[in-house]
Structure formats: structure tokens, C-alpha cells
C-alpha positions in Angstrom: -118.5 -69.4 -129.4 -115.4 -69.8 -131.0 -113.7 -66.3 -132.3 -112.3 -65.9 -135.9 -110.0 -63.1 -137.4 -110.5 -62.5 -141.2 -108.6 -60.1 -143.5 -110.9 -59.0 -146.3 -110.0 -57.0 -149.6 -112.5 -55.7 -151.2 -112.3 -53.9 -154.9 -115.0 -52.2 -157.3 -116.4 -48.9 -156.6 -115.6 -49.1 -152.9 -114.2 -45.5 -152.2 -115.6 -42.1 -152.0 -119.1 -44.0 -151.6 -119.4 -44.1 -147.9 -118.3 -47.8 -147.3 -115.7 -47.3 -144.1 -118.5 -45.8 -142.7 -121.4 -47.9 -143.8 -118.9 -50.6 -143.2 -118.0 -49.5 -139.5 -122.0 -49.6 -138.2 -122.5 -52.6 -139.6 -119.3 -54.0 -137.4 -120.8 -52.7 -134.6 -123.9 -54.1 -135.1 -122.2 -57.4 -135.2 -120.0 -57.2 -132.5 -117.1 -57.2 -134.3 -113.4 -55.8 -133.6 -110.7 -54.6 -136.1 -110.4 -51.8 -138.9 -111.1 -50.6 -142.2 -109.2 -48.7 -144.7 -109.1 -47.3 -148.1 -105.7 -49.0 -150.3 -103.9 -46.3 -152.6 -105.2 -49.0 -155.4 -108.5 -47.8 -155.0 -109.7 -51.4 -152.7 -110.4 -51.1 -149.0 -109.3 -53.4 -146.7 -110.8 -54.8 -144.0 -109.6 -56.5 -140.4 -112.3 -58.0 -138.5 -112.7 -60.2 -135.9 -115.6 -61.9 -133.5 -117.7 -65.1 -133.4 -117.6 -66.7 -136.7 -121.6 -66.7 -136.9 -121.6 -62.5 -136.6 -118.5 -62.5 -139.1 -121.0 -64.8 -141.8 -123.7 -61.8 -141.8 -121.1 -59.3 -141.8 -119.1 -60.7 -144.3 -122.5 -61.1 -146.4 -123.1 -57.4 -146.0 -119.8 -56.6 -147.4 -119.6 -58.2 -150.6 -122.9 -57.1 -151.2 -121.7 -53.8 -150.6 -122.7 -52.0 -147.5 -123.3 -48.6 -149.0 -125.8 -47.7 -151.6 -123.5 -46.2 -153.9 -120.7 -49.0 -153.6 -120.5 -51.3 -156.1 -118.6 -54.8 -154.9 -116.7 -56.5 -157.6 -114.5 -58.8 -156.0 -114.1 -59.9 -152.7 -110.6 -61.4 -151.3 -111.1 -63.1 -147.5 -108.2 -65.1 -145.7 -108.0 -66.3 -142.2 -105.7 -64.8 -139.7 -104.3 -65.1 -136.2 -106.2 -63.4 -133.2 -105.3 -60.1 -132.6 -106.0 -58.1 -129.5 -108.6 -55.4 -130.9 -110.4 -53.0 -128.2 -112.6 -52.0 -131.0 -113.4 -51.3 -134.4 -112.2 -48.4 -136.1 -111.9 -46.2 -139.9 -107.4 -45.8 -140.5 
């Protein structure tokens, strides 16, 4: 299976709500690697990487807002180089 990277910014009611964390289970789940953080604009942005089939469901989880009391307005995604992740984890 071939193994993506993806850089994903995500804005709307996406902080204070839970999503890192909602966000980070749902990365495990998949099997992916990378990180999430909140942006001082209010977004959170997102570094993930793993097969590109596990990065589709995860990817569909996040712009329909992983947490219950996130609201997703806008999603950003853009390809990237590999990285070497161990894990994934909340900065």
C-alpha cells in the first residue's frame, strides 16, 4: 500500500470543542502518524500520514468534524513529502 503525507487546515468552530482529541483517536484508529494543533487564528492544523485508503476515512471524519461540538467550515488539504513520524500526537 502506498503511504501519503497530507497537511490539513481546518477552520470553523474547531477549538475549545474537543477536536485534537477527538481528532487524535480517530488517527489511531486509522493507523495514521503525524500531529495536530490549534493556530493562534483560531484553525487547527493537521499533519497526517499512512496508506492513502486509511487517510480517505480519516480525512472524511475531519471535515465532518470529529467532535460533537465542532462545527467544520472549511477544510484546506495539500500533499506533502514523507516525513519520519513515530506517532501521532496533540502540539
Amino acid at each position: 500500500m502506498t503511504t501519503k503525507h497530507i497537511a490539513v487546515d481546518v477552520y470553523g468552530r474547531v477549538q475549545g470543542v474537543g477536536f485534537r482529541y477527538t481528532t487524535l483517536s480517530y488517527a489511531q484508529k486509522y493507523e495514521l502518524v503525524g500531529s495536530v494543533a490549534n493556530r493562534s487564528d483560531g484553525s487547527v492544523h493537521i499533519e497526517a500520514q499512512g496508506t492513502a485508503e486509511n487517510l480517505s476515512k480519516f480525512l472524511h471524519i475531519i471535515k465532518s468534524g470529529p467532535s460533537h461540538f465542532a462545527h467544520v467550515d472549511h477544510v484546506q488539504v495539500q500533499e506533502r513529502p514523507l516525513e519520519n513520524y513515530s506517532q501521532f500526537s496533540i502540539s
